[in-house]
N, C-alpha and C positions, 0 to 999 in steps of 0.2 A: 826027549824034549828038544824041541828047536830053537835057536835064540839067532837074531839078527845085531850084528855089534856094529857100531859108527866108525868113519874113516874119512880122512882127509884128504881130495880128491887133487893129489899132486900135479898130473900130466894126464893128458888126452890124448888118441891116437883113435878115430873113427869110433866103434863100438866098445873101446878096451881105456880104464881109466886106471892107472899105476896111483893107488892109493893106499895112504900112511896109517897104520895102526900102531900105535902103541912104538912107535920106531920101526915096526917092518913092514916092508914095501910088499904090494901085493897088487897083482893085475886084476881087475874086476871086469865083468860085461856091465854093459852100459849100457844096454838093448829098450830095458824099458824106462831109461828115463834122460833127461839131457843137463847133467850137470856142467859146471864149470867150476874151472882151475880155482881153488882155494873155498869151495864148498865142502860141506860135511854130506853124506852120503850112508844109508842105512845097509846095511850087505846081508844077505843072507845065503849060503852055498853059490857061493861066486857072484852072485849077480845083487848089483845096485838096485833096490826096491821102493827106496824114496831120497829125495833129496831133504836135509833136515838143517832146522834153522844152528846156527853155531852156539848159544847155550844152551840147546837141549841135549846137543852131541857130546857138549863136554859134561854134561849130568848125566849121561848113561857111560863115559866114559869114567868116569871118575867111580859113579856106583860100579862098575867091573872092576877097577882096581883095589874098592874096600873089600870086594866077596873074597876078592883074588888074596885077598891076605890074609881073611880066614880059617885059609889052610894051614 
């Protein structure tokens, strides 16, 4: 199973956006879509796939951290 998790689009830099998950920073491609600084952002295997409105990011964020404590 593949899942795409949400991220907070820190910094920009041409194709390559440094965005926050959960507190760790992560370089993403940007190739197919054109976010900006302080957007939410869908990721899947590296690459930005949708730009997402900011409550729905923090409802799929928040749903990963109830699974996540399931464990």
């Amino acid at each position: 199973m593949c899942i795409a998790i949400p991220g907070k689009v820190i910094s920009l830099d041409g194709n390559t956006a440094k965005t926050e998950f959960s507190g760790n920073i992560v370089e993403v491609n940007t190739g197919l879509i054109e976010p900006k600084i302080g957007q939410y952002v869908l990721v899947h295997a590296g690459c930005a796939i949708e730009v997402m409105e900011k409550d729905k990011a923090e409802e799929l964020i928040d749903l990963f951290a109830e699974v996540e404590g399931m464990q």
